[in-house]
N, C-alpha and C positions, 0 to 999 in steps of 0.2 A: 504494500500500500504506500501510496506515494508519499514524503510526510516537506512539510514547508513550515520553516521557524527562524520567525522574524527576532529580529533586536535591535539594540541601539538605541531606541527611546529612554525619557528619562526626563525629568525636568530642566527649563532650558526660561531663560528670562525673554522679553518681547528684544528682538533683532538677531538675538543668535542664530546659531546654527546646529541642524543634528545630520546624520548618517545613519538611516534605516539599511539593515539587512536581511533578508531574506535568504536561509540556505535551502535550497531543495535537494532532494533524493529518492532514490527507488523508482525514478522516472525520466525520459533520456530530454533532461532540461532543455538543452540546444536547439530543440525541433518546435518550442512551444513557446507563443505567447503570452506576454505577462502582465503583470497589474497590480497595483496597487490600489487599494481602496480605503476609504476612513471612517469610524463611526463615532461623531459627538455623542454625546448625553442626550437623550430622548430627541435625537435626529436618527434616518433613516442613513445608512448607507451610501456614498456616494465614491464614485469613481474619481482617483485622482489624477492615476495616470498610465498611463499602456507602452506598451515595450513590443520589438517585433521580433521574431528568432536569432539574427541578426544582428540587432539593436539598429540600426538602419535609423527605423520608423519608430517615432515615438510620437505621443499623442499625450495633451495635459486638459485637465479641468483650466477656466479661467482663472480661478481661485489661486490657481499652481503656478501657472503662467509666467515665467521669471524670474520665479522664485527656488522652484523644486525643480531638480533634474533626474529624471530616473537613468539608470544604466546597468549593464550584466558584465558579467564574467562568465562565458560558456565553461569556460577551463577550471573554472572554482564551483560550477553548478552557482551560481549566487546573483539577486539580483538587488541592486539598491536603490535608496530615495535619499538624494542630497538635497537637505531642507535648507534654504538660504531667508535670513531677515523672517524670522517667524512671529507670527500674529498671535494674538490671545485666541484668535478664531479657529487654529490649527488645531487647539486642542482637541484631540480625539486617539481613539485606538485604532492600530492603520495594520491593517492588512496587506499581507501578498494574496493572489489568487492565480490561479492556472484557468482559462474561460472554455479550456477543451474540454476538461473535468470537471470543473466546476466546485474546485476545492481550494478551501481556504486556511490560510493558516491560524494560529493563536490569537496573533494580534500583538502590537506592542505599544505599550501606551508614551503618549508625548502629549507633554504639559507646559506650555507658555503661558508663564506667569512672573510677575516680579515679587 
């Protein structure tokens, strides 16, 4: 069974910076698009940003736009979210997901706050 677990999260003051990771395994990472997603406190789920096999092609919410860069390592199975200038609004727990499978990971929590 395939298994995805993020880290990196942590509390982090409004302008910093974090480095989300995602390690995947037990499925052949390189062949599969990726994603990251976030979930505030009693908000639904929202897509942050998308990855192609590749890394080629990437794709962000507006919210993201700027600010977060997502990128992989085929060679390390691992995909990241470079969080740049963060909002009190980022708070949330941010997922990796697989959209072939449709499986998600733990989750890691990040908290912009002063």
């Amino acid at each position: 069974q395939m298994q995805l677990v993020e880290s990196g999260g942590g509390l982090v003051q409004p302008g910093g910076s974090l480095r989300l990771s995602c390690a995947a395994s037990k499925f052949t990472f390189s062949t599969y698009a990726m994603r990251w997603y976030r979930q505030a406190p009693g908000k639904e789920r929202e897509l942050v940003a998308s990855i192609s096999t590749t890394g080629e092609t990437t794709n962000y919410a507006d919210s993201a736009k700027g600010r977060f860069t997502i990128s992989r390592d085929n060679a390390r199975n691992t995909v990241y979210l470079q969080m740049n200038a963060l909002k009190p609004e980022d708070t949330a727990v941010y997922y990796c997901y697989v959209p072939t499978f449709g499986s998600w990971g733990q989750g890691t929590q990040v908290t912009v706050s002063s």
